[in-house]
Kinemage of the C-alpha trace (Angstrom):
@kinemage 1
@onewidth
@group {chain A} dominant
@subgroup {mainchain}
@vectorlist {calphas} color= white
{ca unk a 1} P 155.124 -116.021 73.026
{ca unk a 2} L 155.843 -112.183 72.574
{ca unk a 3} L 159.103 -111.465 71.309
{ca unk a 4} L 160.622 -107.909 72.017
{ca unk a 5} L 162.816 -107.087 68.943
{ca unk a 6} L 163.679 -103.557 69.873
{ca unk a 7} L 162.712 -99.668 69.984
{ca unk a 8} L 163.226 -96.597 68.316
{ca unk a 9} L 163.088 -92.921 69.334
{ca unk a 10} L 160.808 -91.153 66.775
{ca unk a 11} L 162.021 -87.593 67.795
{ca unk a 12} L 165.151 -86.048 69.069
{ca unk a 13} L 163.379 -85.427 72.738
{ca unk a 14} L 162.980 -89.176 73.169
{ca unk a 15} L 158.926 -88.610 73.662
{ca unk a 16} L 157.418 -90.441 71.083
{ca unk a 17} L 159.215 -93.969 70.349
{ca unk a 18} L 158.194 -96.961 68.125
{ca unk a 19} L 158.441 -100.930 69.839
{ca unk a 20} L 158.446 -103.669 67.671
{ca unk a 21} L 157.703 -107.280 69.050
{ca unk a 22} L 156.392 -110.425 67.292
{ca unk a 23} L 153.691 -112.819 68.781
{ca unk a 24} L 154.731 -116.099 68.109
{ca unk a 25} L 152.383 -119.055 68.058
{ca unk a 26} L 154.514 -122.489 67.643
{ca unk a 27} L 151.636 -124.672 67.976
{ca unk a 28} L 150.205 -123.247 64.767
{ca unk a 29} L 152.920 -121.994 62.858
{ca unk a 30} L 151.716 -118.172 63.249
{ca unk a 31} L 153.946 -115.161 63.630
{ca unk a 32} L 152.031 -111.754 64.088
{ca unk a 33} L 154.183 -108.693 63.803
{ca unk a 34} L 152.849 -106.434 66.755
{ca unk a 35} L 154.231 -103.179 67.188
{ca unk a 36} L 153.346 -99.691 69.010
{ca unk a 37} L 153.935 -96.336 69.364
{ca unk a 38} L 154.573 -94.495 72.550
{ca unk a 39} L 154.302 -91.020 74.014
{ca unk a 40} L 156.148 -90.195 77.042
{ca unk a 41} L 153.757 -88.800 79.370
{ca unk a 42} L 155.976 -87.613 82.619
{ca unk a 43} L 157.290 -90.652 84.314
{ca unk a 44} L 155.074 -92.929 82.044
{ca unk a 45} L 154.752 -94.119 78.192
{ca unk a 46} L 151.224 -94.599 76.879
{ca unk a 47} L 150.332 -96.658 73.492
{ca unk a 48} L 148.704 -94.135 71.555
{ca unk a 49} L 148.684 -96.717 68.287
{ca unk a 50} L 149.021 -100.253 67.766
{ca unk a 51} L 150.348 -101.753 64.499
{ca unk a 52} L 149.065 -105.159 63.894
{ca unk a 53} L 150.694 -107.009 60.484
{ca unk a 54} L 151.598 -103.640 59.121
{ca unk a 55} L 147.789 -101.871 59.718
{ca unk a 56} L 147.764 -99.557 62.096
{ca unk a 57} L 144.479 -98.772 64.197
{ca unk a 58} L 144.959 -95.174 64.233
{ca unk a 59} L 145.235 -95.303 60.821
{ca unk a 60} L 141.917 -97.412 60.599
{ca unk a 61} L 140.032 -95.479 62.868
{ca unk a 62} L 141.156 -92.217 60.718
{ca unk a 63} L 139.266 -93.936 57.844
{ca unk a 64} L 136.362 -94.926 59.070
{ca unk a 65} L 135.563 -91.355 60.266
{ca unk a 66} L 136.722 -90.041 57.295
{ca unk a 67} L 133.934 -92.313 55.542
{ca unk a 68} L 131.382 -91.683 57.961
{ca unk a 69} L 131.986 -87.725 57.784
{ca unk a 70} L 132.122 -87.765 54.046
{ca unk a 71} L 128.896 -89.897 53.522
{ca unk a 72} L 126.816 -88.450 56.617
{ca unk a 73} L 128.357 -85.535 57.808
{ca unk a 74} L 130.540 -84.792 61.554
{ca unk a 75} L 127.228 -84.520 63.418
{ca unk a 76} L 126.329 -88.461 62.593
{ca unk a 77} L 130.058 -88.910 63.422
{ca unk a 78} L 129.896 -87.204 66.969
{ca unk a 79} L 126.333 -88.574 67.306
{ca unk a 80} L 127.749 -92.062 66.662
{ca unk a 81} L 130.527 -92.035 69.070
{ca unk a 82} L 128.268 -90.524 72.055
{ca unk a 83} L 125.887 -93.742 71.303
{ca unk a 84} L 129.203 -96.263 71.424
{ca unk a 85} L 130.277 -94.543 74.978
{ca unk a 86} L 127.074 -94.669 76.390
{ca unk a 87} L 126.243 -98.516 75.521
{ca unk a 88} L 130.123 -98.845 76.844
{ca unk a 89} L 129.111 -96.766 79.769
{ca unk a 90} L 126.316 -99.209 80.527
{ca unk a 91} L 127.675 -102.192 79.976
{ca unk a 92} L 130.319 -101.451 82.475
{ca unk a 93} L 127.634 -100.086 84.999
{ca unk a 94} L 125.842 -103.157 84.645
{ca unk a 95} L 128.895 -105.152 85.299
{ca unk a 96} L 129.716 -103.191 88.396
{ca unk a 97} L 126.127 -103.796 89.779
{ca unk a 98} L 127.063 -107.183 89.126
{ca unk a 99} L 129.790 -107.873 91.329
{ca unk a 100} L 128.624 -106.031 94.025
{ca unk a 101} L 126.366 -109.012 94.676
């Protein structure tokens, strides 16, 4: 069960807010705090970060590239990320191809 426990505006132009819910999981005994923050984006919000238990992927993602740019340098890091989108890239064509059987 997801529980909505409210929202907050994080600036005065009511662009960016912050949503906190809890996942609850009766069966065993687990309650996840699960929160996000929001960007309005015209007519629509998008999730720009998601805050699982207090750790927030933006902020994980921040230090991972950090490392990785520290240890090998921002070419590995670019290099890196254009290797992740094109295994995503083919994974998804090969799904595609897929379902068109």
């Amino acid at each position: 069960t997801v529980l909505y426990k409210g929202h907050k505006f994080l600036n005065p132009e009511k662009t960016l807010a912050f949503v906190t819910t809890k996942v609850v999981v009766p069966s065993e005994n687990v309650t996840i705090g699960l929160n996000y923050k929001l960007k309005k984006d015209g007519d629509e919000w998008r999730i720009f970060d998601v805050i699982v238990d207090e750790a927030s992927l933006v902020s994980n993602y921040k230090y991972q590239f950090n490392s990785i740019i520290t240890k090998h340098g921002y070419p590995d890091l670019v290099r890196r990320m254009i290797e992740k989108l094109d295994e995503i890239k083919g994974k998804r064509n090969a799904a595609n191809k897929s379902s068109e059987l």
